[in-house]
N, C-alpha and C positions, 0 to 999 in steps of 0.2 A: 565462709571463707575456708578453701584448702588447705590442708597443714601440708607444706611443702617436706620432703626428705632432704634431711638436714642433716649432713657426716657429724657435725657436734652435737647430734642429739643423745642425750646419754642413755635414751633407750636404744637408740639404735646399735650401737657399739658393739655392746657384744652378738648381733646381727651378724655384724659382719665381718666379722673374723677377726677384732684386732688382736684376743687374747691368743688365738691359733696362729696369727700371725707370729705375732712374741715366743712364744712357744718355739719354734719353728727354728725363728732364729737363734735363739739363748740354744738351745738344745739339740739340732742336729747338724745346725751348721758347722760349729766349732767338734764335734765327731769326726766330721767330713774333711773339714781343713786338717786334722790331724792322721789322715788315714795315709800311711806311705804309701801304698798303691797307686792311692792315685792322685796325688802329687805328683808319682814318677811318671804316671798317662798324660798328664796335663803337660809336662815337660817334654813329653816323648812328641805331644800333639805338635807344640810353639817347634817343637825340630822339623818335624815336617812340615808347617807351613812357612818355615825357614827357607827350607830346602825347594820348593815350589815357588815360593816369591825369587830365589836365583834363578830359577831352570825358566819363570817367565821372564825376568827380565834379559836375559841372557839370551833367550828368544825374540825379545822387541828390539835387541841390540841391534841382532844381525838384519833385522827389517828395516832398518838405520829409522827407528824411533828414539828420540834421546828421550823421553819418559819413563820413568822410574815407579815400580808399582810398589805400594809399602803394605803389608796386610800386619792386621794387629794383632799381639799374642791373646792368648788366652789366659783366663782365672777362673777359679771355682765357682765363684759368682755371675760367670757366664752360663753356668746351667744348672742352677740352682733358682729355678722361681720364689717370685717375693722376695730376694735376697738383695 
């Protein structure tokens, strides 16, 4: 019989990344969430897809659509893989 791959195999584990995963998280995430820069990028980003969600809908108005387009801001954890 085959030994199937098992995620709770305790060999496996550190295979496959979960301590680089942890790692990862504990330590450069919280770097990153603290970084003013870009914080202020991420806020500058949520402005401009502010401003392009009015400049469409404002555009669907005049085409007499009553639909409403919503687009959704952004977080760090939007580009940040594994997070």
């Amino acid at each position: 019989m085959s030994k199937k791959k098992s995620y709770m195999d305790l060999k496996n584990v550190l295979n496959e990344g979960f301590f680089d995963n942890l790692l990862q998280i504990f330590n450069i995430y919280p770097k990153l969430n603290r970084n003013k820069q870009i914080k202020k990028n991420i806020v500058d980003l949520n402005s401009k897809v502010a401003n392009l969600e009015q400049m469409m809908n404002d555009e669907m108005k005049e085409y007499g659509s009553k639909k409403k387009i919503k687009l959704n801001k952004f977080k760090l954890k939007d580009f940040i893989k594994g997070v």
